[in-house]
C-alpha positions in Angstrom: -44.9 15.8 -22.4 -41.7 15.1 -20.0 -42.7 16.7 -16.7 -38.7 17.4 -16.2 -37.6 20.2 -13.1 -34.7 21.2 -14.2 -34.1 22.6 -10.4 -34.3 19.1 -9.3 -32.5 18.0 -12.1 -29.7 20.3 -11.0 -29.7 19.9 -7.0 -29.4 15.8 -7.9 -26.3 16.2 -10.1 -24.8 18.6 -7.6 -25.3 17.1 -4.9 -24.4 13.1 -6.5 -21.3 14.9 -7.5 -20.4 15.9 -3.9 -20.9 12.7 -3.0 -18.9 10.6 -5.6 -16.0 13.4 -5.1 -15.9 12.9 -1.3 -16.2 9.2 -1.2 -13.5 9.9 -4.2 -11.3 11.6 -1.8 -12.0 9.2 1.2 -11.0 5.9 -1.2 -7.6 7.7 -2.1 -7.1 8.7 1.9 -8.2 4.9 2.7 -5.5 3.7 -0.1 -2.4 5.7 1.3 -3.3 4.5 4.4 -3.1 0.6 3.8 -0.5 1.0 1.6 1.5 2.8 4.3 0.2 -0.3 7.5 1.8 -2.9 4.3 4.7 -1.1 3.8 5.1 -0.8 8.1 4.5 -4.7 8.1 6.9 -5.7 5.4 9.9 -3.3 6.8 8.9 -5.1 10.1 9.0 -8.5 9.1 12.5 -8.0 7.4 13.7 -6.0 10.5 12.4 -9.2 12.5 14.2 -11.6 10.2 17.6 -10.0 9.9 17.5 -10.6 13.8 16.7 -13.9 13.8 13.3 -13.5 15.8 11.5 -14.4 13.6 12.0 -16.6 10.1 9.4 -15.6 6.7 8.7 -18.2 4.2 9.0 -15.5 1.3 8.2 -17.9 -1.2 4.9 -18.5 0.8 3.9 -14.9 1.5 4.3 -14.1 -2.2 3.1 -16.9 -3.9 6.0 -17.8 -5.5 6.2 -14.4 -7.7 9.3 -13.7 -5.7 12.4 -15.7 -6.5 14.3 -15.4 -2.8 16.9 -17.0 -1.3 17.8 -18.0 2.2 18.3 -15.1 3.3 19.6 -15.4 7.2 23.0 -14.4 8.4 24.9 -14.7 11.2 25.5 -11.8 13.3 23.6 -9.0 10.9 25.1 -5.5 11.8 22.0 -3.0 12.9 22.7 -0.9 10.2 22.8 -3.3 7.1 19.3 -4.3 8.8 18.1 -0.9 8.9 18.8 -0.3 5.1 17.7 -3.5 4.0 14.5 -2.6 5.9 14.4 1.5 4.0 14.8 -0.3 0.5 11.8 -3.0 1.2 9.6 0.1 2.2 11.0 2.0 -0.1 10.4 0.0 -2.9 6.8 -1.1 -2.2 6.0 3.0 -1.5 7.5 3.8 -4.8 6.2 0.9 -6.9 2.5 1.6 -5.2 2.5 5.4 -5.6 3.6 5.0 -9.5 0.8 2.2 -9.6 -1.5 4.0 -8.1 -0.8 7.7 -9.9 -0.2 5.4 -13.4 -3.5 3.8 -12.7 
């Protein structure tokens, strides 16, 4: 005969379920958060660029997936760098959240 507590039974489901909901939680939490530090470092980068103070290789950092051209200017207004900036965040916040909800 199975020598089955269903007490113990009970307090191990319970409490494995606490646990897999919390580290659950804390994976999503962790998630948002890199996503956000990526999203930071890509508006960066293109803020840097359109300045000229720093050049990207945006066929290196993507692997070739992206199909970019040269994309430096002479004498970028602040503004036009500013919104080329919101629409790469933007973009990658949108397309990750959709991913990420989707998934």
């Amino acid at each position: 005969m199975l020598d089955v507590d269903p007490t113990t039974m009970g307090l191990e489901f319970g409490g494995s379920a606490v646990v897999g909901g919390l580290l659950g939680f804390a994976t999503k939490q962790i998630a948002k958060l890199l996503a956000i530090i990526v999203g930071v470092e890509l508006m960066a980068f293109r803020y840097l660029e359109s300045q000229d103070i720093v050049t990207v290789d945006w066929n290196r950092l993507s692997a070739g997936l992206l199909k970019t051209g040269d994309r430096a200017q002479e004498g970028v207004h602040w503004l036009v760098s500013v919104l080329s900036m919101v629409s790469v965040g933007a973009g990658f916040a949108s397309g990750f959240l959709i991913g990420y909800h989707r998934g």
